[in-house]
C-alpha positions as CSV (number, residue, x, y, z in Angstrom):
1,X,7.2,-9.0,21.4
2,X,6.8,-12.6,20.5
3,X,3.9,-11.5,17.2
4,X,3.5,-13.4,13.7
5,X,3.7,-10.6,11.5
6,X,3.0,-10.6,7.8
7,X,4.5,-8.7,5.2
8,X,1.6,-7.6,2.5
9,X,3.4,-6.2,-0.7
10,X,1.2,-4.5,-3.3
11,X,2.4,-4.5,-7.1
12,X,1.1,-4.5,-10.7
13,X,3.3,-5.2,-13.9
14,X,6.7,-4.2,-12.6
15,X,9.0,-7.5,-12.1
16,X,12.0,-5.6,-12.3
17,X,11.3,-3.4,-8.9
18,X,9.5,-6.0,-7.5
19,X,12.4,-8.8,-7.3
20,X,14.5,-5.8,-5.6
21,X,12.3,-5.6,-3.1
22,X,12.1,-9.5,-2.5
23,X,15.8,-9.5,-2.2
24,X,15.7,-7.0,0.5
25,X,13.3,-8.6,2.5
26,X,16.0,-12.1,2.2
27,X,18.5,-9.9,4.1
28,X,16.0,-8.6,6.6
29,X,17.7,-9.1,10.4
30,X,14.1,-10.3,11.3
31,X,12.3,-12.4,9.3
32,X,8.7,-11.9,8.9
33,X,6.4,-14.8,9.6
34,X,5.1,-14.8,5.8
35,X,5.3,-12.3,2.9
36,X,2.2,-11.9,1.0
37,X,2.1,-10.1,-2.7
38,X,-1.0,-8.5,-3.5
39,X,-1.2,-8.4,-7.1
40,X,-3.3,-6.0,-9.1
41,X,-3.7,-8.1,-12.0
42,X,0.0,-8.5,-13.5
43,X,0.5,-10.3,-16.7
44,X,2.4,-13.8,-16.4
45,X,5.8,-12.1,-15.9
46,X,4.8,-11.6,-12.3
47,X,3.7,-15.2,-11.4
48,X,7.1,-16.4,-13.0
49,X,8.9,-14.0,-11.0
50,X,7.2,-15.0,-7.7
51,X,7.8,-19.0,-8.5
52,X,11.4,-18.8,-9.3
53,X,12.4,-16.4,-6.1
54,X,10.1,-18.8,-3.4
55,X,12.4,-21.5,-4.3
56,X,14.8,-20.1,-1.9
57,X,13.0,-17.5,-0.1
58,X,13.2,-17.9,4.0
59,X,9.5,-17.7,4.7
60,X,6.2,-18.7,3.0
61,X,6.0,-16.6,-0.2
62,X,2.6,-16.3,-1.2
63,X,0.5,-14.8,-4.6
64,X,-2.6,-13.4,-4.1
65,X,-3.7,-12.3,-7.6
66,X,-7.0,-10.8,-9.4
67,X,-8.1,-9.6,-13.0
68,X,-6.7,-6.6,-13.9
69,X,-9.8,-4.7,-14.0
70,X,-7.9,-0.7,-13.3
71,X,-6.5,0.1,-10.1
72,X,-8.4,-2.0,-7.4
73,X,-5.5,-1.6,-5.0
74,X,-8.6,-1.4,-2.1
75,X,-10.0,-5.2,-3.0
76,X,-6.6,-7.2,-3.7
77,X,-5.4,-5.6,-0.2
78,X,-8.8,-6.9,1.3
79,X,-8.3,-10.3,-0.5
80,X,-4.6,-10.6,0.5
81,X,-5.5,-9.8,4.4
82,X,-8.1,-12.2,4.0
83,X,-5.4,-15.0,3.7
84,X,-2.9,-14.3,6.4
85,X,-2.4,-16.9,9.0
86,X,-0.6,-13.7,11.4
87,X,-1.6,-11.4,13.8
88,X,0.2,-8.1,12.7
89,X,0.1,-6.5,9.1
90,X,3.1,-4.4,7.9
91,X,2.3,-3.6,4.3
92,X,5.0,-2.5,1.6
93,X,4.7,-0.9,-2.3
94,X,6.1,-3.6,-4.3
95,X,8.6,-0.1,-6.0
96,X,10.1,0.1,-2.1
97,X,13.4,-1.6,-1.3
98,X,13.5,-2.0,2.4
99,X,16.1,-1.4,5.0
100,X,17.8,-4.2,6.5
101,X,16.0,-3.3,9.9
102,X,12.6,-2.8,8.1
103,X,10.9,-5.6,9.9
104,X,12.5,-5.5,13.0
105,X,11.5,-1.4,13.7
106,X,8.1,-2.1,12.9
107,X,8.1,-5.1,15.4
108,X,9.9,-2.7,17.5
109,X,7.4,-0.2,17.7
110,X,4.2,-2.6,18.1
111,X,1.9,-2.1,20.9
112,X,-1.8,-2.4,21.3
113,X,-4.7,0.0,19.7
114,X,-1.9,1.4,18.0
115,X,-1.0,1.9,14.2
116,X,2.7,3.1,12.7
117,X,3.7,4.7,9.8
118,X,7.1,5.7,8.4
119,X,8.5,8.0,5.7
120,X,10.9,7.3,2.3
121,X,14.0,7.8,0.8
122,X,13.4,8.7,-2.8
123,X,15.3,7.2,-5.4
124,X,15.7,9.4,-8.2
125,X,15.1,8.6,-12.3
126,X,18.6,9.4,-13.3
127,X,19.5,6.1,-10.9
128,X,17.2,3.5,-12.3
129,X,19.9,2.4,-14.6
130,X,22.7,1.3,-11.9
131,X,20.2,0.3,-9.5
132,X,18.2,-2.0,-11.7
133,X,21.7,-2.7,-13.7
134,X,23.4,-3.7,-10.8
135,X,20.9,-4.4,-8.6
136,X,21.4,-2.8,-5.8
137,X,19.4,-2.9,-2.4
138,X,21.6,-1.3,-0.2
139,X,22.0,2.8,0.1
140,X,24.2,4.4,2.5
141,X,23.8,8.3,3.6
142,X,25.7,9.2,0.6
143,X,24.9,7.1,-1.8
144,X,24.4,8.9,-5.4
145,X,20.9,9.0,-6.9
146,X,18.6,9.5,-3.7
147,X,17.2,12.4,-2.2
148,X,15.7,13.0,1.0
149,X,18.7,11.4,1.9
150,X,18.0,13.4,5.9
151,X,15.1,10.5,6.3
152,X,18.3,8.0,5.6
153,X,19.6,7.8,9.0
154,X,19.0,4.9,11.2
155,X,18.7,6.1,14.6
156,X,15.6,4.4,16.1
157,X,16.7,5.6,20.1
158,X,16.0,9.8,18.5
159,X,12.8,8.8,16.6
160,X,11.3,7.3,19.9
161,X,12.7,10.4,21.9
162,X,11.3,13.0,19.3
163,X,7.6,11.1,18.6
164,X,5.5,10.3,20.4
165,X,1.8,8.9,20.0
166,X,-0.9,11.0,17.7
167,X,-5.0,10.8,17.8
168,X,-4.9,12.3,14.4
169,X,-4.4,12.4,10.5
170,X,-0.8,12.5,9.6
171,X,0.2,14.1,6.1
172,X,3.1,12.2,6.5
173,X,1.4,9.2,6.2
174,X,2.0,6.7,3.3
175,X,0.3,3.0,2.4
176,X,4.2,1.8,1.5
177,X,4.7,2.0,5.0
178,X,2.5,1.0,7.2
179,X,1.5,-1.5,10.3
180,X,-1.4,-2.6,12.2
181,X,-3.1,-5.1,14.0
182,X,-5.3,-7.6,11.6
183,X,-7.2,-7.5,14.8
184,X,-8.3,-3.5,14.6
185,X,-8.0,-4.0,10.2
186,X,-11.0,-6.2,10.6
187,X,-13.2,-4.4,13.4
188,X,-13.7,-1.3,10.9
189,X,-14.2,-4.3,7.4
190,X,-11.1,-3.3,6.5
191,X,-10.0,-1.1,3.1
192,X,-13.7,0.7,1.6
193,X,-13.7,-1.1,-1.8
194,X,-15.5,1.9,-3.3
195,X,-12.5,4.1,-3.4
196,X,-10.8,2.4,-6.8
197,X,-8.3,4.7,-8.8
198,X,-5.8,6.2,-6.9
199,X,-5.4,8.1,-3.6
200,X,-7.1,8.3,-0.3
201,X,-7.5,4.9,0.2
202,X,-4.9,4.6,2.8
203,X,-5.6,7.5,4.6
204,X,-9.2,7.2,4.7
205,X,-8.3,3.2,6.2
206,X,-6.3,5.7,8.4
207,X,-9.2,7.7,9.4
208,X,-11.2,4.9,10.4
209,X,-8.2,3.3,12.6
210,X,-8.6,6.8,14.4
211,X,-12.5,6.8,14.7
212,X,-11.9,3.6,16.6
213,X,-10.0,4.7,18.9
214,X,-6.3,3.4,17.3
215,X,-3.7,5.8,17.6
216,X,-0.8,6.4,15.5
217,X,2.6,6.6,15.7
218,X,5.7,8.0,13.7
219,X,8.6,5.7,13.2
220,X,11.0,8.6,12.3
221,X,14.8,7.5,11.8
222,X,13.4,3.6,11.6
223,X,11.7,1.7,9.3
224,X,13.0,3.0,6.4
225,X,12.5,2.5,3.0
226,X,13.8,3.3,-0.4
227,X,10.5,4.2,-3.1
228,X,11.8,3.6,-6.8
229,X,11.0,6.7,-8.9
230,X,7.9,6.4,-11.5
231,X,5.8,7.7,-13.6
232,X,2.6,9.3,-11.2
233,X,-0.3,7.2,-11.7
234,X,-3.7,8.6,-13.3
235,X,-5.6,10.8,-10.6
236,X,-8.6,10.9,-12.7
237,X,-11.0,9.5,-9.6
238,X,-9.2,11.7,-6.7
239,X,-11.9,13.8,-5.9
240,X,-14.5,11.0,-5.9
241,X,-12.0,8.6,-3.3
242,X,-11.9,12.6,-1.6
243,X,-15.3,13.2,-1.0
244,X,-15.5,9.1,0.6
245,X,-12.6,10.2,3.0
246,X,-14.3,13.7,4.0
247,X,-17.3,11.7,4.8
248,X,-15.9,9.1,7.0
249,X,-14.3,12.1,8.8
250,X,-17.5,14.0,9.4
251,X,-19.5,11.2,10.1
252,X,-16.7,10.0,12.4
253,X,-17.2,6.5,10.7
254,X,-15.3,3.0,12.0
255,X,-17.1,0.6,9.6
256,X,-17.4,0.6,5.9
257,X,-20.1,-1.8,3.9
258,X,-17.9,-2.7,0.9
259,X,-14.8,-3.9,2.9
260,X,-13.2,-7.5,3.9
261,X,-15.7,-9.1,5.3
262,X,-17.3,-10.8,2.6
263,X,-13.9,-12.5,1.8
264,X,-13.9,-14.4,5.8
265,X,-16.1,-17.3,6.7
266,X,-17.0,-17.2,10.4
């Protein structure tokens, strides 16, 4: 499918995980249109980071930055959308190293009123010394320090086979991998800026999606991803970003007042 796609990559204070991931997406077989980083208010490192790699990077390399005023993963993600000149969103953890047929399964799967998802290889503490050491971006089935090393395998002709298209909630589903139209992002205002701490705030997007009418769909043995193992963040506003997800599911909800909107001119 002949679709600009940008590549929207969330990250706060972690330079050393993040130009991993930027060296990953250099040895993608498809290119994205433009990469994107959504920053949560890094320090300097970050923006020095980003300026040496663009130098050489293939595609527009872009910083979208705000205060760091706590975990506002919701409005930078808004802000960063805001920006993009494509048509298709895949968006990316800036802790995830991506396989070298990220961007191409994801373009793979696209189709209209549709939304897809896929899982991650985990990549264990005891390895963070060799990978960041040696910096390493590629991991084979066997390959020492991952685990879930089953969701691993590239097979894309089984996933398509075994999955099919879902009108619900997935608990499978994960912000670090994840694709849309910016077309359907925008009809429901985008991320609900009042979720801010962590969790939910994917999903309840998610749920939304869903309410509209967008279905989802798995890409199991595609699209896969390697997360870098960290430290879990503070869950101290889970039940609050809980109780806003249970209520756009009961109220079957497809538009939220504090979203993207007021970051477009029409």
């Amino acid at each position: 499918m002949n679709v600009n796609i940008a590549l929207i990559i969330t990250t706060y204070n972690w330079v050393e995980a993040l130009e991993l991931v930027l060296m990953s997406i250099k040895q993608q077989k498809v290119l994205p249109f433009e990469v994107l980083i959504a920053d949560d208010g890094s320090t300097e490192d970050t923006k020095q980071l980003i300026e040496k790699i663009k130098q050489d990077f293939p595609v527009p390399l872009y910083h979208i930055w705000h205060e760091d005023e706590g975990f506002r993963k919701t409005r930078i993600l808004n802000l960063a959308i805001s920006k993009t000149k494509s048509d298709y969103i895949i968006q990316l953890d800036g802790d995830c190293i991506v396989h070298k047929y990220f961007v191409s399964d994801h373009l793979r799967g696209i189709e209209k009123n549709t939304y897809l998802y896929g899982s991650r290889v985990n990549i264990q503490e005891v390895f963070l010394k060799t990978l960041f050491g040696e910096k390493k971006i590629n991991f084979s089935l066997f390959t020492k320090g991952i685990k879930k090393r089953g969701r691993n395998i590239h097979l894309p002709f089984l996933g398509k086979v075994l999955y099919g298209k879902q009108n619900t909630l997935s608990k499978k589903l994960r912000g670090c991998n994840l694709s849309y139209w910016k077309s359907d992002f925008i009809s429901i205002n985008g991320y609900n800026e009042d979720m801010t701490g962590w969790g939910r705030e994917d999903s309840e997007l998610v749920a939304r999606l869903i309410n509209k009418g967008v279905k989802g769909k798995r890409l199991k043995f595609m699209a896969i991803i390697y997360h870098i193992w960290h430290k879990e963040s503070s869950k101290h506003k889970l039940n609050i970003n809980d109780a806003i997800q249970e209520k756009a599911i009961k109220n079957k909800s497809v538009w939220c007042e504090n979203g993207i909107n007021k970051y477009i001119r029409v």
